[in-house]
N, C-alpha and C positions, 0 to 999 in steps of 0.2 A: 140616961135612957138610951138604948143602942137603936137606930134607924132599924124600922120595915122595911121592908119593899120599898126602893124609890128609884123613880129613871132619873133622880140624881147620883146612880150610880157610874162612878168616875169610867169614863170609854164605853158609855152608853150613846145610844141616838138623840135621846129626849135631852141628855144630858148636854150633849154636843151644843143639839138646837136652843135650849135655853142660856148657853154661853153667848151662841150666834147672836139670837133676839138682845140680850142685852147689849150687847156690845154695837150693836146698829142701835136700837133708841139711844144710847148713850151718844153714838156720834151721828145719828140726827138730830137730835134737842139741841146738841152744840154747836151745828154748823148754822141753825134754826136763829139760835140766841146771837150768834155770830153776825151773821146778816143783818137782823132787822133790828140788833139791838146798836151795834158799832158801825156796820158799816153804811145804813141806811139810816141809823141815830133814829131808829120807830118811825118814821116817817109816814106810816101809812098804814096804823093796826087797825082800822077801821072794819068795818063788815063788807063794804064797799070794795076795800081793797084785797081783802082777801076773796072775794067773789072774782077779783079780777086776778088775782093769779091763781086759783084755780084754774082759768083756760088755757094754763101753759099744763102742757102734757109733762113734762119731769115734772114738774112741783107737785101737780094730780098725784101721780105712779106715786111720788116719795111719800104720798098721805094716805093713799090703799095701803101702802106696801109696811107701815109705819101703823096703821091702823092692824094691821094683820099681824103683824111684829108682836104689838101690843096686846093682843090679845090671847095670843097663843102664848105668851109668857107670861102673864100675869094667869091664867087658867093652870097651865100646866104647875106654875106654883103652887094654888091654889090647891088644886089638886093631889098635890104631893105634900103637903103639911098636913091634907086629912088623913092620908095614908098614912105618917106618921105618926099622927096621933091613935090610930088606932081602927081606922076605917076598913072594913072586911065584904066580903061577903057579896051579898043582895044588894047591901047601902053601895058599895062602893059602884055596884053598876048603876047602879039610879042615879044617882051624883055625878058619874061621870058623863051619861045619858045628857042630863039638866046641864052640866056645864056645856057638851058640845052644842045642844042644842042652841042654849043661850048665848057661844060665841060666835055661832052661825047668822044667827040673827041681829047680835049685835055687829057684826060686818059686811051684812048684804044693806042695814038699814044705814049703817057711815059709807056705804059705797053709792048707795041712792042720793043722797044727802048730797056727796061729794060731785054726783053727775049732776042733780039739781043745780048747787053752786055754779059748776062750767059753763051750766046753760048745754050744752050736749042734750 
């Protein structure tokens, strides 16, 4: 079946950005697993502990920043596999509508979440 429309189109923007997004989750999760898994041998995966480094400002940012990564690549995937399968029209604006909508919300609510945690 030959691709629609997709801003998986090679030397596109979306295309660019979803190379970017993965390529940052891929070496956040590893330097993540790195840390607390070898260098700190888990020492502290507690709820506790992670409320307490939340109040460090990098660790914060890398969990917005990582949260917004995440989201905008797993959407914009999302969204281009409908497109390929065949999504046109009306649907595809309503669908796209629902996902922004719902990746907005789902990032102001992990950014509250995340200031909660800091205690900020």
């Amino acid at each position: 079946m030959a691709e629609r429309y997709s801003s998986f189109a090679p030397g596109g923007t979306a295309w660019l950005l979803q190379r970017i997004t993965a390529a940052f989750l891929v070496v956040v999760l590893a330097f993540h697993f790195f840390l607390l898994h070898f260098v700190n041998h888990a020492a502290d995966v507690t709820f506790a502990g992670t409320q307490a480094r939340m109040e460090n400002v990098g660790y914060f940012l890398t969990m917005v920043l990582f949260l917004i990564a995440g989201t905008f690549h797993g959407v914009n995937g999302v969204y281009n596999a409908l497109i390929n399968q065949g999504l046109e029209g009306t649907q595809k604006k309503v669908v796209l509508a629902v996902l922004v909508i719902a990746s907005v919300g789902l990032i102001a609510q992990g950014i509250w979440v995340a200031i909660e945690m800091a205690g900020w």
